[in-house]
C-alpha positions as CSV (number, residue, x, y, z in Angstrom):
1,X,0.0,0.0,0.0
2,X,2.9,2.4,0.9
3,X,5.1,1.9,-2.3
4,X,2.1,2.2,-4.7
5,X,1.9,5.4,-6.4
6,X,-0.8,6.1,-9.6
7,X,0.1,7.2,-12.5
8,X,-1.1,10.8,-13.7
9,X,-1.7,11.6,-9.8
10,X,2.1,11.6,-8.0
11,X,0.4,13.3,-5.0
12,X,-2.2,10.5,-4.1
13,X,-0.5,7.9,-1.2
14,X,-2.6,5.2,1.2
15,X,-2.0,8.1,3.6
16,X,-3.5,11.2,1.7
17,X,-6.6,8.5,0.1
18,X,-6.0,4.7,0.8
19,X,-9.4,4.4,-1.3
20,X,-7.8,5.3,-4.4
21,X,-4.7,3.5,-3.8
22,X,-6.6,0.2,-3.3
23,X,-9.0,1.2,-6.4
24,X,-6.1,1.3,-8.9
25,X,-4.5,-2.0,-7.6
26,X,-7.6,-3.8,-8.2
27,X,-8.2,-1.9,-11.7
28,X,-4.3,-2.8,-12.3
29,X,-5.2,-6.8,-11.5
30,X,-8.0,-6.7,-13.9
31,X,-5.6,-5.6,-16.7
32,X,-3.2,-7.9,-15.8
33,X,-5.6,-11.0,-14.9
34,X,-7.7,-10.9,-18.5
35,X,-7.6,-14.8,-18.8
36,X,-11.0,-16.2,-17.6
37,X,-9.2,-19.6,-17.0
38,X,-6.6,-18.3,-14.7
39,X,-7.3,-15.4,-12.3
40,X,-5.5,-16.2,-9.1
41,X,-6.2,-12.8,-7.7
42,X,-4.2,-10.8,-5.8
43,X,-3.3,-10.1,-1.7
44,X,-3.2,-6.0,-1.0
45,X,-1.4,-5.4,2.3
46,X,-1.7,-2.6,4.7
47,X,1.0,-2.3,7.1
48,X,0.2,-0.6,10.5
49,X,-0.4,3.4,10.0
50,X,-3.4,5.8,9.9
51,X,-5.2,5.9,6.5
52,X,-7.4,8.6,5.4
53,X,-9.9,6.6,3.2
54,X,-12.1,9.8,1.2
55,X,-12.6,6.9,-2.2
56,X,-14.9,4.5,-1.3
57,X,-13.0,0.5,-2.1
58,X,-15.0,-0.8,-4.9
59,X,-14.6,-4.6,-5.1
60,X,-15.4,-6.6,-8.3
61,X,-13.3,-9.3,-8.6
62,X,-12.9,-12.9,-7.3
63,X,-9.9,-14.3,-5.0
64,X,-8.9,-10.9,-3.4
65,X,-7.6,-11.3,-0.2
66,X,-6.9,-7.1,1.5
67,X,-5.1,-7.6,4.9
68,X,-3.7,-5.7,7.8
69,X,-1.5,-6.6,10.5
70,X,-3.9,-5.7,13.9
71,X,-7.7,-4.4,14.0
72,X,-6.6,-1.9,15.9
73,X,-9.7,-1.2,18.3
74,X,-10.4,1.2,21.0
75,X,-13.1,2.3,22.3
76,X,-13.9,6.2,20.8
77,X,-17.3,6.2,23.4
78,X,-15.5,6.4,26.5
79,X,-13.0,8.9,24.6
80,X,-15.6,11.2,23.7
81,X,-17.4,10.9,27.3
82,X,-14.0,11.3,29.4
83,X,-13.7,15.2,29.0
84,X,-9.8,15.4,29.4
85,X,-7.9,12.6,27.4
86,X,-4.4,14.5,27.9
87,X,-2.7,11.8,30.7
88,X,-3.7,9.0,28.4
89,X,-1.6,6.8,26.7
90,X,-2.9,6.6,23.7
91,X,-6.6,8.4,22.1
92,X,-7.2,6.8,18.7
93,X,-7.7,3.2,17.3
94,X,-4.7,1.8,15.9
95,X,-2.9,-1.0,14.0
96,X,-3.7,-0.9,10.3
97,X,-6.2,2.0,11.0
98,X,-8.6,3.2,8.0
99,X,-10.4,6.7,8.8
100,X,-13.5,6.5,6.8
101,X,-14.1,10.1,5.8
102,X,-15.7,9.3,2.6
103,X,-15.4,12.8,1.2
104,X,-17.0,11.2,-2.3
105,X,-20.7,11.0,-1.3
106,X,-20.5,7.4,-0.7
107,X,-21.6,6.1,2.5
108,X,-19.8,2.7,2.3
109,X,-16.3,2.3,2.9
110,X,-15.9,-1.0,1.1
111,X,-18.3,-2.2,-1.5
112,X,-18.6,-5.2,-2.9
113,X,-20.2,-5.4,-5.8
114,X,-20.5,-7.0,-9.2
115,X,-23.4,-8.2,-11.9
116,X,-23.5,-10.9,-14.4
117,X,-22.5,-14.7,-13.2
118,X,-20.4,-16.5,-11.3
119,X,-21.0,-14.7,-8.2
120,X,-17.9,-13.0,-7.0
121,X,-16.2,-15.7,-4.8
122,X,-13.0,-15.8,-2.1
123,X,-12.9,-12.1,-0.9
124,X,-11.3,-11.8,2.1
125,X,-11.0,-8.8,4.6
126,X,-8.6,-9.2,7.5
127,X,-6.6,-7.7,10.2
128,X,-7.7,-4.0,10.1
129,X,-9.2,-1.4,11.3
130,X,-12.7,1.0,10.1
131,X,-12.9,3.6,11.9
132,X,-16.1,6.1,11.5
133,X,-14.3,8.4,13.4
134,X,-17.1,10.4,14.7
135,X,-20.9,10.7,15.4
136,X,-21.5,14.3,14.7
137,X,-22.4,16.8,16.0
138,X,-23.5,14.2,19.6
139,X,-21.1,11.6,19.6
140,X,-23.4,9.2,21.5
141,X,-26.5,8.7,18.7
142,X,-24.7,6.4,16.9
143,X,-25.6,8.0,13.3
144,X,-23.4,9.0,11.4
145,X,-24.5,7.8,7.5
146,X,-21.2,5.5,7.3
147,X,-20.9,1.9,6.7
148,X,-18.1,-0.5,7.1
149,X,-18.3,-2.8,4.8
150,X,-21.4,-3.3,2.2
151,X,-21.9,-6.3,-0.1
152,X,-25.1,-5.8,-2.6
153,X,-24.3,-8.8,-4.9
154,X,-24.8,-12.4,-4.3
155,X,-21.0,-13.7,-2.9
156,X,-19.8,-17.3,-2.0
157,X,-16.9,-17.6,0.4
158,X,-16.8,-14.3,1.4
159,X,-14.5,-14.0,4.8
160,X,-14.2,-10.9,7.1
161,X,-11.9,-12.2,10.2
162,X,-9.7,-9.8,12.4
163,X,-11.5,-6.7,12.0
164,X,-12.2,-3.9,14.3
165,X,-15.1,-2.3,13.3
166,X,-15.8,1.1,15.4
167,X,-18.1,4.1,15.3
168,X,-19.8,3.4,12.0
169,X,-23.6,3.7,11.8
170,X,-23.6,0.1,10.1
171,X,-21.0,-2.2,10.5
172,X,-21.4,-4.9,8.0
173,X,-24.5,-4.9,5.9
174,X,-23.9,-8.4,3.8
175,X,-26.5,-9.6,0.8
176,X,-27.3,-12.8,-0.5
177,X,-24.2,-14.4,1.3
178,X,-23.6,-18.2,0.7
179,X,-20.7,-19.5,3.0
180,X,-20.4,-16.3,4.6
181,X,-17.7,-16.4,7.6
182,X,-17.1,-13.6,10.0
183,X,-14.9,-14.3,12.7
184,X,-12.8,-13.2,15.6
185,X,-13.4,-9.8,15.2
186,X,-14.3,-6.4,17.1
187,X,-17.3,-4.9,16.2
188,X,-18.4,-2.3,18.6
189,X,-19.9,1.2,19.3
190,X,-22.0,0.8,15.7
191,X,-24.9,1.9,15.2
192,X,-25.6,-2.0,13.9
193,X,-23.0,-4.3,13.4
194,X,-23.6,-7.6,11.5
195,X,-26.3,-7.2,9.1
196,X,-27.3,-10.4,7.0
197,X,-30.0,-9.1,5.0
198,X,-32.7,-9.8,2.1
199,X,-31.2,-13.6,2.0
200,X,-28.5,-16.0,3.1
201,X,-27.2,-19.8,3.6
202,X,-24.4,-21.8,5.1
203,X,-23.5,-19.1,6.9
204,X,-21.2,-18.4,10.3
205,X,-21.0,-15.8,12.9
206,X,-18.8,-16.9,15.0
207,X,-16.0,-16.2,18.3
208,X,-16.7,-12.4,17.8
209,X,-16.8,-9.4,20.2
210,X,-19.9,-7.5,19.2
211,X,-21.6,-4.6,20.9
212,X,-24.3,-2.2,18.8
213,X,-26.1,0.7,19.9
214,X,-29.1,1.4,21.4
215,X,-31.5,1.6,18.1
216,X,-29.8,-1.3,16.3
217,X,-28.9,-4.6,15.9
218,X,-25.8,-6.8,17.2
219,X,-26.6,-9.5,15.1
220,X,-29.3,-9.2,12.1
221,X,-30.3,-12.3,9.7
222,X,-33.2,-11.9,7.7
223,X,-34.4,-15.0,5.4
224,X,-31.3,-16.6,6.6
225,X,-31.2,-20.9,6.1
226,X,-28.6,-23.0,7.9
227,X,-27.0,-20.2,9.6
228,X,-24.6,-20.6,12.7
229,X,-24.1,-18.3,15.3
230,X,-21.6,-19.5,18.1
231,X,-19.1,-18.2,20.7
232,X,-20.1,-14.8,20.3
233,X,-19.9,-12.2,23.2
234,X,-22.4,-10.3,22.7
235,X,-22.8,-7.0,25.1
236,X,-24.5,-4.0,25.4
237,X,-25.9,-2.0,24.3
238,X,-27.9,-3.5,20.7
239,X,-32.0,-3.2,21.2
240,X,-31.6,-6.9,20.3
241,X,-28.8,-9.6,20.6
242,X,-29.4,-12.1,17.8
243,X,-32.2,-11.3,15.7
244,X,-34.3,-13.7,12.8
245,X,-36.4,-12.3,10.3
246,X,-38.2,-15.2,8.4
247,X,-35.6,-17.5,8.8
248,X,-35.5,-21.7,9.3
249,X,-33.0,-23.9,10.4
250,X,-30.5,-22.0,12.1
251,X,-28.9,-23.0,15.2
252,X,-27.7,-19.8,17.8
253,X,-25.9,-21.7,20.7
254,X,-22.6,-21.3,23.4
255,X,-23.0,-17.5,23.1
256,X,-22.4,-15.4,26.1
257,X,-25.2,-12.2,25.4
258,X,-25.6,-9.3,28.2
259,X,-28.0,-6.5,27.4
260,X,-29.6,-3.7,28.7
261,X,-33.2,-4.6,27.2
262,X,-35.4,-7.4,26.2
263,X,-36.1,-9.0,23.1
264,X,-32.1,-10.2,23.6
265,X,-32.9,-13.2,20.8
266,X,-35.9,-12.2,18.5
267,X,-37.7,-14.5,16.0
268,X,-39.4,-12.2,13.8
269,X,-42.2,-13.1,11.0
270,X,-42.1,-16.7,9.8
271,X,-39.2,-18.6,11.4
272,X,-39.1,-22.5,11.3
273,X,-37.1,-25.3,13.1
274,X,-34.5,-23.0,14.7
275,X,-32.6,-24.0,17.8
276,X,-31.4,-22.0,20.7
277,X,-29.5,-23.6,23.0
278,X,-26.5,-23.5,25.8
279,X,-26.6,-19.4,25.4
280,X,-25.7,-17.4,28.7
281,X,-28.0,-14.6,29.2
282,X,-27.8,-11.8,31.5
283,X,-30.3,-8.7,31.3
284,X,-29.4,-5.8,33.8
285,X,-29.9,-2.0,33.8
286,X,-27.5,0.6,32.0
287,X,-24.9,1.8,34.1
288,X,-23.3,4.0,31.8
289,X,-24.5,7.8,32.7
290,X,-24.7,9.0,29.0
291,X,-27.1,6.3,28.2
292,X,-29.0,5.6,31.0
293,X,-31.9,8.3,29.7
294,X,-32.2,6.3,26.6
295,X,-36.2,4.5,26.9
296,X,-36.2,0.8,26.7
297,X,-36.9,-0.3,23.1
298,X,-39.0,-3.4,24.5
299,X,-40.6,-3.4,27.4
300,X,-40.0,-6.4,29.9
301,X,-43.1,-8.2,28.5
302,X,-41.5,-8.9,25.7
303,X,-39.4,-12.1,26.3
304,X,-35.6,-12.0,26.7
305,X,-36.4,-14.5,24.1
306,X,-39.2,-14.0,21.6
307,X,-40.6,-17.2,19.1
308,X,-42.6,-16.4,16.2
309,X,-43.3,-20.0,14.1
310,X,-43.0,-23.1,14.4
311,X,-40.9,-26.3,15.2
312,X,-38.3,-23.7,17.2
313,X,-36.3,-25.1,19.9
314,X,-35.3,-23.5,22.9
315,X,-33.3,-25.3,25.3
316,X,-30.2,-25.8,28.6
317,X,-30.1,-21.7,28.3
318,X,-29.2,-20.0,31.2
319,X,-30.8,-16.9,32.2
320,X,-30.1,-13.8,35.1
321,X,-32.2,-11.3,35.6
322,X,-30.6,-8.6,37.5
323,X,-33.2,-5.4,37.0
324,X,-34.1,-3.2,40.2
325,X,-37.7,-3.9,40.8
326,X,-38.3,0.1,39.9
327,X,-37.0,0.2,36.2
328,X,-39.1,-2.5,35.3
329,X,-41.2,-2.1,32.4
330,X,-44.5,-1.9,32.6
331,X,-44.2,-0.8,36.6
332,X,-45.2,-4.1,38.9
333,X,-44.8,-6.8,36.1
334,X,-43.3,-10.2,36.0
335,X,-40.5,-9.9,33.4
336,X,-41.1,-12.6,30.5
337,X,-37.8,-14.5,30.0
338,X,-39.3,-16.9,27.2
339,X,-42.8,-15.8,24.9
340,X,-43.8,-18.2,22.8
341,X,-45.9,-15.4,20.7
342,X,-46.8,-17.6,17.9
343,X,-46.5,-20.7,16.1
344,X,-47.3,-24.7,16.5
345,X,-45.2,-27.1,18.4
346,X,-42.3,-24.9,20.1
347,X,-40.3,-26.8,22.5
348,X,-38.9,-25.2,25.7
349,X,-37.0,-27.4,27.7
350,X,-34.5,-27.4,30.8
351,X,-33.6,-24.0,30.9
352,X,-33.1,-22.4,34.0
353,X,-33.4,-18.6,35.3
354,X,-32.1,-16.8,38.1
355,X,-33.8,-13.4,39.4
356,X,-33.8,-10.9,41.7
357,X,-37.4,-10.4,41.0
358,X,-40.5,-13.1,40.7
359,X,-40.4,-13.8,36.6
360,X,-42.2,-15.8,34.1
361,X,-40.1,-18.0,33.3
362,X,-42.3,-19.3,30.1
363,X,-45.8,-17.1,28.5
364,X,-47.5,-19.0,25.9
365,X,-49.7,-16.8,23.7
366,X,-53.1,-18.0,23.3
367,X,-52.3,-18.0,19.5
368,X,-50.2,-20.9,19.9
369,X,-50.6,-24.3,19.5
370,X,-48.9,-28.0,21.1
371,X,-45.9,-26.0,22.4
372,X,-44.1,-28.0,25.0
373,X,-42.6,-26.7,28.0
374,X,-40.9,-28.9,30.6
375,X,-38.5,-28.4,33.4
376,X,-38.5,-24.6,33.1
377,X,-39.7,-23.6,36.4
378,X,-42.5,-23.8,38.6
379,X,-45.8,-23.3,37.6
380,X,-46.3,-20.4,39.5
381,X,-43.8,-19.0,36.6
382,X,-45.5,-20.4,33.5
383,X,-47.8,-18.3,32.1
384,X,-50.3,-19.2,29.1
385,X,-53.4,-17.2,27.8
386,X,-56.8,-18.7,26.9
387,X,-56.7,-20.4,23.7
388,X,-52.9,-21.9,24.0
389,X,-52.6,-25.6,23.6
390,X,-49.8,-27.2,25.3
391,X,-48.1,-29.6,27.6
392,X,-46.2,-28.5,31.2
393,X,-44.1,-30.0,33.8
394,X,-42.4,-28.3,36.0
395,X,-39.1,-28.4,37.5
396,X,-39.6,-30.9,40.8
């Protein structure tokens, strides 16, 4: 990246526009690659430095592997909310740092996209760092109009491991992903960070650090089939965890999740044969002074977990509830850590909940229909409304 220099324009570096450096290499690969039966692509390496990205990277070719060496992540929220930063050690995110400033209208700072057949194959992001730099003019509502990383064609084997993601209103907003793998990176202090939308399948999510903000999603998946979400630690402060729109046989287990609301795993519209298992859940109240005036998105009738469909499996979850009896939401309820709000034959099975407060540990809708709940808790904390079908026992 340091030594590349293009032609007609002496005075653009990686350091002055890192989006026009990495533009011309992959124009420069193109020309060079024109044989369709041998394309082994190319490997674009960013050594550690700060990058001033005002070109958005356009990405349309196959086996293109762009790597850093460190993701470089720091957290910019507690920056902004210290006041005086001048004992520190160090103020900015580092390693392979890119400052998306995207001075070109373009709200993505990488793009992947391309039309016509095969779908583009093998990209690979790793190792660096996309900074949004700043949420203007209040650095604490998370909108800011930039995106990490965007992919709006169909891909196959598309890899994003290493990153750190920081201070962008979207993370990663991926489309039509086959074989998708994101991976032991640091997305935090987004707006939303992993955003698997319109369609996806044989995916992975898995062994990241991930922590959206208050109006958005830490994980999104939305007609998602044979997705895997696993190992994640998943904190504050995303209005939802792990979240399923129309999506069937997916399987979120062994994450650790910690939020500040409800709705910490959401099944939304027509969602089939999903399982949920062996996730640690803990649900407490902000503690952060900046964001402790921010209303709960979902009140705590909502279900730490919500199903919506059918065949869904919920089971050997752990759950704490650690909310002062005063913030809860509507004032005097039971907090739901399991609604079953629609669908035929959910099971919900051997999970157990610790509270500081009398919950529910289960509330069947009385849409629903054959739902099986055993060994959940007493039946003073089962809950179903008139019209549910079902079978109970409860934990001796």
């Amino acid at each position: 990246m340091t030594t590349w220099t293009i032609s007609g324009s002496p005075g653009t570096t990686a350091y002055t526009d890192i989006g026009a450096i990495i533009n011309n290499i992959i124009a420069d690969v193109k020309v060079n690659q024109p044989n369709q039966a041998s394309k082994p692509g190319a490997v674009v390496y960013i050594p550690p430095g700060d990058y001033s990205l005002k070109t958005r990277i356009v990405i349309d070719i196959s086996y293109l592997q762009i790597k850093g060496s460190g993701h470089g992540f720091t957290s910019s929220s507690i920056r902004y909310n210290a006041g005086n930063t001048s004992s520190w050690y160090e103020i900015f995110p580092g390693g392979s740092r890119i400052r998306v400033e995207n001075t070109d209208g373009n709200s993505e700072a990488i793009l992947i996209n391309r039309g016509g057949s095969p779908r583009l194959s093998s990209i690979e992001l790793i190792d660096f760092c996309l900074d949004g730099v700043s949420f203007t003019p209040n650095q604490n509502s998370y909108r800011n109009g930039k995106i990490g990383i965007r992919s709006t064609s169909e891909t196959d084997s598309l890899r994003i491991a290493g990153m750190g993601l920081v201070y962008l209103e979207r993370g990663l907003v991926i489309t039509g992903a086959d074989a998708l793998h994101i991976t032991n990176n640091f997305i935090a202090e987004c707006g939303s960070c992993v955003e698997l939308v319109s369609s996806g399948q044989a995916s992975m999510v898995n062994d990241n650090l991930i922590g959206a903000g208050p109006y958005g999603f830490s994980v999104f998946a939305e007609g998602h089939f044979g997705l895997i979400v696993s190992g994640n630690n998943i904190f504050p402060r995303g209005k939802s965890s792990v979240h399923l729109k129309n999506s069937t046989n997916n399987n979120i287990s062994a994450n650790r999740l910690h939020s500040f609301y409800s709705g910490m795993i959401t099944m939304e519209g027509a969602c089939y044969n999903n399982l949920i298992s062996s996730n640690h859940f803990l649900r407490n109240r902000e503690s952060f002074p900046p964001f402790q005036g921010v209303p709960n998105p979902q009140d705590d009738l909502f279900g730490l977990v919500q199903i919506n469909g059918a065949g869904n499996t919920v089971v050997s979850n752990h759950f704490s509830f650690d909310v002062p009896s005063a913030n809860i939401v509507p004032g005097g309820a039971k907090p739901t850590m399991v609604l079953v709000r629609s669908g035929d034959n959910n099971y919900v099975a051997t999970n157990h909940t610790a509270a500081n407060v009398p919950v529910n540990t289960v509330v069947l809708d009385g849409s629903t229909t054959n739902s099986k709940v055993l060994d959940c808790g007493s039946a003073a904390e089962f809950q179903y409304f008139t019209g549910a079908t079902y079978g109970f026992r409860a934990t001796p």
